[in-house]
C-alpha positions as CSV (number, residue, x, y, z in Angstrom):
1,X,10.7,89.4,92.2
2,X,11.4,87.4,95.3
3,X,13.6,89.4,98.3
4,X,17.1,88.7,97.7
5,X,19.3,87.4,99.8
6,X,23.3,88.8,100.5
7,X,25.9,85.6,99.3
8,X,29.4,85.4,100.1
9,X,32.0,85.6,98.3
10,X,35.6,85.0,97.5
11,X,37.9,85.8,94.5
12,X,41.0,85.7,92.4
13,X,42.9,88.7,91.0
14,X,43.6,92.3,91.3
15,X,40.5,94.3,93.3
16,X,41.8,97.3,90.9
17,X,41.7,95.1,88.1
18,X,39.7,97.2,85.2
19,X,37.6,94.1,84.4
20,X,34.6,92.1,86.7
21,X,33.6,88.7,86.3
22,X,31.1,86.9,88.4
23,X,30.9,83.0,88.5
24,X,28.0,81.1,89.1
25,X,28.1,77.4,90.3
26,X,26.1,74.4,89.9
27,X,23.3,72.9,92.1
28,X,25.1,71.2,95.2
29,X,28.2,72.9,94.2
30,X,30.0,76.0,95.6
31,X,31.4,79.4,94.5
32,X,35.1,77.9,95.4
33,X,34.0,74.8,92.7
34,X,34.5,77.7,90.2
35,X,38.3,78.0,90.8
36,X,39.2,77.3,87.1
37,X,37.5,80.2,85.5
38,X,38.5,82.0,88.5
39,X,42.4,81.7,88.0
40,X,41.7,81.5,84.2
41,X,40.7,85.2,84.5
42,X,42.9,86.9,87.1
43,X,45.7,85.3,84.8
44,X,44.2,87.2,81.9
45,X,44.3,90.3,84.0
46,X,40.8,90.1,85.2
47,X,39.4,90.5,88.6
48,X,36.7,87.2,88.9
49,X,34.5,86.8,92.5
50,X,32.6,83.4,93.0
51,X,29.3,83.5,95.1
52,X,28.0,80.7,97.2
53,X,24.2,80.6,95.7
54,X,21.9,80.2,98.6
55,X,21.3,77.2,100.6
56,X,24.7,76.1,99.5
57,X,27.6,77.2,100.8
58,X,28.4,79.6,103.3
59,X,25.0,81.2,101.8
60,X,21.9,82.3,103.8
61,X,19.5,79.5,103.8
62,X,15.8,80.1,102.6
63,X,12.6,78.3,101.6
64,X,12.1,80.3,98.6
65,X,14.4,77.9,95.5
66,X,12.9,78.8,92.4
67,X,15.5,80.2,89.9
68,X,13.7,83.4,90.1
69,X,14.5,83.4,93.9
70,X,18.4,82.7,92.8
71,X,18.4,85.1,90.0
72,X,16.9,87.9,92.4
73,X,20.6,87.4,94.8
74,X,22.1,87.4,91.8
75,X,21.4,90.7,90.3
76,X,21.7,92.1,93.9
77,X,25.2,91.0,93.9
78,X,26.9,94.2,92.4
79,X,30.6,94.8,91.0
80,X,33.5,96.0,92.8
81,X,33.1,99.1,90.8
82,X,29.8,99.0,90.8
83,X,29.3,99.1,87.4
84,X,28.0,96.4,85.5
85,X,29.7,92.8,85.4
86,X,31.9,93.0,82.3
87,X,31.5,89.3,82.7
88,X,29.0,86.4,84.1
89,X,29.8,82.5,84.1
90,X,27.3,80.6,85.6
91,X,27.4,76.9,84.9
92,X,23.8,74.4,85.3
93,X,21.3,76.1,87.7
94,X,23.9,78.7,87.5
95,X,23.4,79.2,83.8
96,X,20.1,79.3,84.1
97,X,19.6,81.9,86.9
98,X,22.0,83.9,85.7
99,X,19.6,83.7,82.4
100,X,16.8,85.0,84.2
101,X,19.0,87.8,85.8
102,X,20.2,89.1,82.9
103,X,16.7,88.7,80.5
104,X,15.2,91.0,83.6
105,X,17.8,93.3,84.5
106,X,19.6,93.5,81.1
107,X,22.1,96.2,82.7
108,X,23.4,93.4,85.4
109,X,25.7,92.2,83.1
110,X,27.5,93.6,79.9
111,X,28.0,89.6,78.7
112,X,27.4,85.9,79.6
113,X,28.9,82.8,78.8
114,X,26.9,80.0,80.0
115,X,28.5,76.1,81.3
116,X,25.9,73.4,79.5
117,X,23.2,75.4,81.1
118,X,19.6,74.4,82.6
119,X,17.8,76.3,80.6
120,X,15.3,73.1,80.2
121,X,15.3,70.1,82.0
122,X,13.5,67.3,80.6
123,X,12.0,64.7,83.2
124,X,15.0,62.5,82.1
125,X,17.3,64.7,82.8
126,X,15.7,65.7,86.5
127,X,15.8,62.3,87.3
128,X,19.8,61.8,86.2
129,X,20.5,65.0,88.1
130,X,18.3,64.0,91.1
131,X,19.9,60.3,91.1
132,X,23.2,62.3,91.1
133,X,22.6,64.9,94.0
134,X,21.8,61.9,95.8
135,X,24.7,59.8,96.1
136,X,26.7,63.0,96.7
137,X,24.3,63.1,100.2
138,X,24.9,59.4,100.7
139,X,28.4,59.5,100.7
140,X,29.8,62.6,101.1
141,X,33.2,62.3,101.2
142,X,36.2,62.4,99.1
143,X,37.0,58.5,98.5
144,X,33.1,58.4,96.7
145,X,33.7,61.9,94.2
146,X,37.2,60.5,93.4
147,X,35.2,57.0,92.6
148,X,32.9,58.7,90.2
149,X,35.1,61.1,89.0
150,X,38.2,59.7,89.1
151,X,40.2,61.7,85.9
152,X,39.6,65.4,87.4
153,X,42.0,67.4,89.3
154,X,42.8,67.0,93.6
155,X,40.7,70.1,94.4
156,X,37.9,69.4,92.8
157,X,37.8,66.1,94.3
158,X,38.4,67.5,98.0
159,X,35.7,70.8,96.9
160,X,33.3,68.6,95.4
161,X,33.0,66.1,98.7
162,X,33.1,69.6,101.1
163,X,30.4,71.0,98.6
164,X,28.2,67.9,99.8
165,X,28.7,68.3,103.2
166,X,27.7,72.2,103.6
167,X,25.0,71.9,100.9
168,X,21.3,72.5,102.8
169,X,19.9,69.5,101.6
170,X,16.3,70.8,101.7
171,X,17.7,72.9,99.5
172,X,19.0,70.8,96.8
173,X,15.6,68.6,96.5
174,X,13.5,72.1,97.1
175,X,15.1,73.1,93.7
176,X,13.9,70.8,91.8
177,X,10.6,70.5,93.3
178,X,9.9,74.5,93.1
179,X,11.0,74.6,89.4
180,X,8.3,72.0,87.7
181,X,8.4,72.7,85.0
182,X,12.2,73.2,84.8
183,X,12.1,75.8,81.6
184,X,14.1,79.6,81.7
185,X,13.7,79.5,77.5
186,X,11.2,82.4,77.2
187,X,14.4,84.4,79.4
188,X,16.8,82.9,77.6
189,X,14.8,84.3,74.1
190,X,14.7,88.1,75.9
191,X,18.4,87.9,76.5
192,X,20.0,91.3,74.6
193,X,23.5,90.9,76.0
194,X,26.1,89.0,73.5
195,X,26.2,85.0,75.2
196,X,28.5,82.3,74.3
197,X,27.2,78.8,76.1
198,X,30.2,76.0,76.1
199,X,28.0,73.0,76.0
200,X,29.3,69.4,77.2
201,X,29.4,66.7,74.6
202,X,25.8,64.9,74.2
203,X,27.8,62.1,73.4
204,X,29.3,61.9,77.1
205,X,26.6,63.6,78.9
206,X,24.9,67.2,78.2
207,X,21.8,69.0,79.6
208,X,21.8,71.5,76.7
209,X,22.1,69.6,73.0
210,X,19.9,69.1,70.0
211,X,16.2,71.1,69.8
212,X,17.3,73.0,73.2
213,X,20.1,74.5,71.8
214,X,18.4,75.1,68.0
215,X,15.8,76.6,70.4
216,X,17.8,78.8,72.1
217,X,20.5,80.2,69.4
218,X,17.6,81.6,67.4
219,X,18.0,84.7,69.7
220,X,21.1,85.9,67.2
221,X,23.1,87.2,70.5
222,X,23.8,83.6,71.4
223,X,26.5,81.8,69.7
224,X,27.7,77.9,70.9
225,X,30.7,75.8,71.2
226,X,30.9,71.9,72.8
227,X,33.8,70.8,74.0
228,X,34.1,67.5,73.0
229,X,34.9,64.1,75.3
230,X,33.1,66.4,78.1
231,X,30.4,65.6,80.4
232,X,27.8,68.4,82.2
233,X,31.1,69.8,84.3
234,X,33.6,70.4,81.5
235,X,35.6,72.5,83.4
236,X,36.4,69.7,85.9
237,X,36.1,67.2,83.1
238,X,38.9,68.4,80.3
239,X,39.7,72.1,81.9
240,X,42.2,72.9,79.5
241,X,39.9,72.4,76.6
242,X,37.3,74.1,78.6
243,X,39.6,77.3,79.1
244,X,40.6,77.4,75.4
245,X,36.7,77.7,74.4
246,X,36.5,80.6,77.2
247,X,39.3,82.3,75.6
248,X,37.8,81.8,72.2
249,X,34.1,83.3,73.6
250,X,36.3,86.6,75.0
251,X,38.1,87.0,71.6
C-alpha cells in the first residue's frame, strides 16, 4: 500500500459525541464541500470530521494519485476515539477510495454510505468529468459555479469556486491519468461492512446507474436509493431530498 499521507481536517458537533463519521469529498472538491452531511449529523447528535483528500485542499501534495494512494490517507485517518468510524460518506473519487479502504482494512469503518460513487468510470464518463474539472480551472471563480449551478445553496457556490483555486491541478489531471482503467468493483465485491450508495438520477446525470449498480448490489451488504431530479452532487443539487435518503440509510 502506498505511504500515506496526514490530511486536515475540520468538523461539526460534539468532540464527546458517542458517534464518528468521516466524509469524503469529490475530485476538485474539498472536506468543507461536505458541510451538508456534516451539519446533518452533529444535528442528529453525531460528531462528523471532513478531510481535505490530498493534493486538494489544505492537503499535502504528492505524485502518487491512484485511489489506492487516497484510500491508504484514508484508513490512516483514525477516529476521535480511536475506534472504528461508526460512519464513512465519501462521495465520487471519495466513494470510491473509501471503497478500497474499507474492502482492505474492513475494521476502518463499522459502515459506508456511498454519494453516486466512482466505482467505474466508463471513457464517457472520464471525458464528462475531465471536460468538467476543466472549466472549474478556467474560470475559477464564483460568477462561473453560480453560472453552471445556479439552483444550489450560497456556500457551495463560494466553496465550490475556492475549491478550484486551492486544488493542485497536477493533481486533478494525475487522477485520472494514474487510474486507467478507472474500476474499484472487485473492492467494492469484498466489501463486508453494511453500505447504502444514494445514487443521482441517470436521467439528470449519474456515474453509478444500470449494469454498475446490478454489478455492485450482488454483494448482499449493499443496498441502493436514487434521489430523483439529482445530478452526480445530490447533496448540492436537492439537499433536502439528499438528507432524507441519509436518514433512511441510518434507520
Amino acid at each position: 500500500m502506498p505511504a500515506p499521507l496526514s490530511l486536515p481536517r475540520l468538523s461539526w458537533g460534539d468532540p464527546h459525541a458517542t458517534r464518528h463519521a468521516l466524509l469524503v469529498h469529490g475530485l476538485g472538491s474539498t472536506g468543507a464541500l461536505m458541510w451538508r452531511y456534516g451539519i446533518e449529523l452533529a444535528d442528529a447528535g453525531w460528531h462528523a470530521t471532513a478531510v481535505d483528500l490530498r493534493g486538494h485542499g489544505a492537503a499535502p501534495r504528492a505524485v502518487d494519485y491512484t485511489i489506492a494512494a487516497y484510500a491508504a490517507d484514508l484508513v490512516q485517518t483514525a477516529a476521535p476515539d480511536d475506534e472504528p468510524w461508526d460512519l464513512v460518506i465519501g462521495h465520487s473519487l471519495g466513494g470510491a477510495a473509501a471503497t478500497v479502504a474499507s474492502a482492505g482494512t474492513p475494521a476502518w469503518t463499522r459502515r459506508l454510505v456511498l454519494i453516486d460513487p466512482a466505482i467505474h468510470l466508463s471513457d464517457h464518463d472520464r471525458e464528462v468529468v475531465r471536460q468538467s474539472q476543466q472549466r472549474a480551472f478556467d474560470d475559477p471563480s464564483e460568477a462561473a459555479a453560480r453560472a453552471e449551478h445556479p439552483t444550489w445553496h450560497a456556500n457551495d457556490i463560494e466553496l465550490k469556486a475556492l475549491a478550484a483555486q486551492q486544488a493542485s491541478r497536477f493533481a486533478v489531471e494525475q487522477t485520472s491519468i494514474q487510474n486507467t482503467p478507472w474500476d474499484v468493483r472487485a473492492d467494492a465485491a469484498r466489501l463486508t461492512v453494511p453500505t447504502h450508495i444514494i445514487a443521482s438520477d441517470p436521467k439528470v446525470y449519474s456515474i453509478f446507474k444500470g449494469s454498475l449498480a446490478d454489478e455492485v448490489r450482488r454483494n448482499p451488504v449493499v443496498s441502493m436509493s436514487v434521489v430523483t431530479g439529482a445530478g452526480h452532487s445530490p447533496h448540492r443539487d436537492l439537499p433536502d431530498d439528499t438528507m432524507r435518503h441519509l436518514a433512511d440509510a441510518l434507520r
